[in-house]
N, C-alpha and C positions, 0 to 999 in steps of 0.2 A: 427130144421135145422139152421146151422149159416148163416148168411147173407150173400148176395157175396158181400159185402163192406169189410164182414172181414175176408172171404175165400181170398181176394185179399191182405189186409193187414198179414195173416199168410204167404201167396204165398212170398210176397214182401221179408220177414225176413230173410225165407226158403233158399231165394235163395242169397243172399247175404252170409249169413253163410255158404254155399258151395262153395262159389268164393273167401273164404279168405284162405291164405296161413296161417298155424296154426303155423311152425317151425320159418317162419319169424316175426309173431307178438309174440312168445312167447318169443323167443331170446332178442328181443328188450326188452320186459318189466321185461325181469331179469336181462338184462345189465344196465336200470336206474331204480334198486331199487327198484321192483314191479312197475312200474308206463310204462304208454301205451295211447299215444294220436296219432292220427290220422286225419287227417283234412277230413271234406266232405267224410267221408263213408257212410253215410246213406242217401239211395234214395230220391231225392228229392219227388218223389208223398206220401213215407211214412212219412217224414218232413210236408208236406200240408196237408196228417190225422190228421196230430198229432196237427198241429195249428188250423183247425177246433175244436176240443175237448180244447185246449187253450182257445179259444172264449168263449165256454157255460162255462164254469170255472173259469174265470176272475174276473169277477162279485162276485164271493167268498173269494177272494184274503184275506188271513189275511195281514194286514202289521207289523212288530216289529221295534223294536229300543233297541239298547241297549250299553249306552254310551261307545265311547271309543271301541268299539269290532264290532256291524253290525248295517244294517240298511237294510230294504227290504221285499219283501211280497212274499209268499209261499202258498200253496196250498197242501195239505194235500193224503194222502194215502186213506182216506176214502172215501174224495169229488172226487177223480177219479172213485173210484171202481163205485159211481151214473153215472159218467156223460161221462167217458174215454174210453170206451170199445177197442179201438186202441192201446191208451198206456199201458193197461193192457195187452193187448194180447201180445204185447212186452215184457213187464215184465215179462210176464210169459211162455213165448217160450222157449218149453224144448230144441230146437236144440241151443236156444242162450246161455241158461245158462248150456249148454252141455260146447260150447265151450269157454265158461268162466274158466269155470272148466279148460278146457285142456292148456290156460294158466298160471292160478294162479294155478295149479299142483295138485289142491286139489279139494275134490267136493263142487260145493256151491250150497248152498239151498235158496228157497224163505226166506223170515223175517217172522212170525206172522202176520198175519192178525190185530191184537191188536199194530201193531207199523206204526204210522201214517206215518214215515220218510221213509218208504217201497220203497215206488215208487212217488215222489213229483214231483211240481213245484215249481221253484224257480225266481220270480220275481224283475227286477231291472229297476225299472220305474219310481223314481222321483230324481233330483239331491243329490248326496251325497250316494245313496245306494251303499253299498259295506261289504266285511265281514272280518273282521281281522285275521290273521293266526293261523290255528286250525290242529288237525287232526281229523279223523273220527273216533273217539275212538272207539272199539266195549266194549258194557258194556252185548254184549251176552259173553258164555263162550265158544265159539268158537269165528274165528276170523271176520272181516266185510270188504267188498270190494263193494268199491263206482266205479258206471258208470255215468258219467256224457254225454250229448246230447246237443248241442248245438240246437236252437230251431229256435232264432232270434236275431242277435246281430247288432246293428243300437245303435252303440255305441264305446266308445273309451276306455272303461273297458275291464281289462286284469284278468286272471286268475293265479296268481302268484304261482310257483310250487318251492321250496326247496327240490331237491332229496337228498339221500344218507343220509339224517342230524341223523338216528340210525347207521347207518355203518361207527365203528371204523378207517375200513382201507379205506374210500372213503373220496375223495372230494366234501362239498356240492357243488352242483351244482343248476345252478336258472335258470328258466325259466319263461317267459311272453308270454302268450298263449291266441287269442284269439279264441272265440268259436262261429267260425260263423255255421248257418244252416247245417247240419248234421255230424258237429266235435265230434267224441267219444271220450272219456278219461274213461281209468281205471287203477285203483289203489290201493292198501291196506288200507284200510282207516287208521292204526296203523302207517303206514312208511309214510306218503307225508303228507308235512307240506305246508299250502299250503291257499290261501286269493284272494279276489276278492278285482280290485282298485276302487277307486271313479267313479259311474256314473257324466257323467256330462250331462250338460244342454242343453234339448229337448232328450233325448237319452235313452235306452231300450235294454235291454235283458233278454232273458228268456231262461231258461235251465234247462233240466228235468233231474232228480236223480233217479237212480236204488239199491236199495242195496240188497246185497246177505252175506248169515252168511254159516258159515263151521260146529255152530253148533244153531240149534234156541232156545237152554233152554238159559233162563235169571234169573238169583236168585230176590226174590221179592223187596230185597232193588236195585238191581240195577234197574229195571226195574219205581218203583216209583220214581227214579233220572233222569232215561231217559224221563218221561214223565213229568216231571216239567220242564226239558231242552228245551223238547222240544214246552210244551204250554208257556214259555217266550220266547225264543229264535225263534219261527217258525209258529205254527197253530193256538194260540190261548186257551183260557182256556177251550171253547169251546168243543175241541179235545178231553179233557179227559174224556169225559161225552157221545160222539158220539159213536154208538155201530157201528164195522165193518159190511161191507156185506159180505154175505156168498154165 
């Protein structure tokens, strides 16, 4: 039998994803360029699940550095499946990734179990943390579409967004966004160029990552590239050695 802590957290999902208007966020996130933020959509009692499971998981935090490009500590796809049961059931909420699908047009599917980057945390807690401007490449051979949640932001770091920068006939446009306690963003990881600024001093934010693929086969070299990116860039070496839960 599931728990009623997460009979309550499905309820919680359930029912927000029936109170969004489908035509109006879908509109929006094709007019800037696949990309879709939102301030304060997510409940705050599902925000306070999700930072209880924050807690027990903390204590795991890998940190990286990596000159000139990021600095900040992460929490892996693995270390949730142990300790997260909330944010997986989010991640994994068929009605949510229903209506992913009915925005980005296309169906998306879970990652691999075997891709740490699946469902993270992403930690910015001592001065200087910040990540220089990237896209979310997908190295599956379908395409990857990032969710980002804002968690806890007790801080003056922004979320830096360049839309349109693929689209010939557009003008890039820039955006500075922050991502306070239950701000969604989604995006094509391929199209948004896009950087977190410098934490500064005493200050903190944390924000959880969802990704969804259109197709989950990965050829074997890209996959041995995705996972050197990501044990320097994010979890640790640790990571590649950690068998998923099933």
């Amino acid at each position: 039998m599931v728990p009623t802590s997460m009979n309550s957290v499905d309820q919680q999902i359930s029912n927000m994803v029936a109170e969004i208007n489908i035509d109006e966020w879908s509109g929006s996130y094709w007019e800037q360029g696949e990309f879709l933020a939102l301030e304060r959509l997510m409940p705050k009692s599902l925000i306070e699940d999700f930072m209880g499971e924050v807690a027990v998981v903390r204590p795991k935090i890998n940190r990286n550095f990596i000159p000139k490009h990021k600095k900040g500590g992460s929490v892996s796809y693995y270390l949730l499946q142990e300790s997260a049961p909330a944010i997986l059931a989010f991640y994994q909420h068929q009605g949510w990734i229903d209506l992913l699908s009915r925005i980005a047009g296309v169906p998306l599917l879970l990652c691999p179990d075997e891709d740490p980057h699946a469902c993270a945390l992403y930690f910015y807690t001592e001065p200087g943390d910040h990540i220089g401007y990237h896209y979310d490449t997908s190295y599956y051979k379908g395409a990857r579409y990032t969710v980002l949640i804002g968690l806890r932001d007790q801080s003056s770091s922004q979320l830096l967004c360049r839309l349109h920068t693929k689209e010939i006939d557009q003008e890039v446009q820039e955006l500075s966004l922050a991502t306070e306690p239950g701000t969604f963003i989604f995006f094509n990881g391929d199209k948004l160029h896009h950087a977190v600024s410098p934490l500064g001093e005493g200050e903190e934010r944390i924000v959880l990552t969802l990704q969804y693929v259109t197709d989950p086969a990965m050829s074997f070299a890209h996959r041995w590239f995705s996972n050197m990116k990501d044990a320097v860039g994010y979890f640790g070496w640790s990571a590649l050695f950690r068998k998923p839960t099933r």
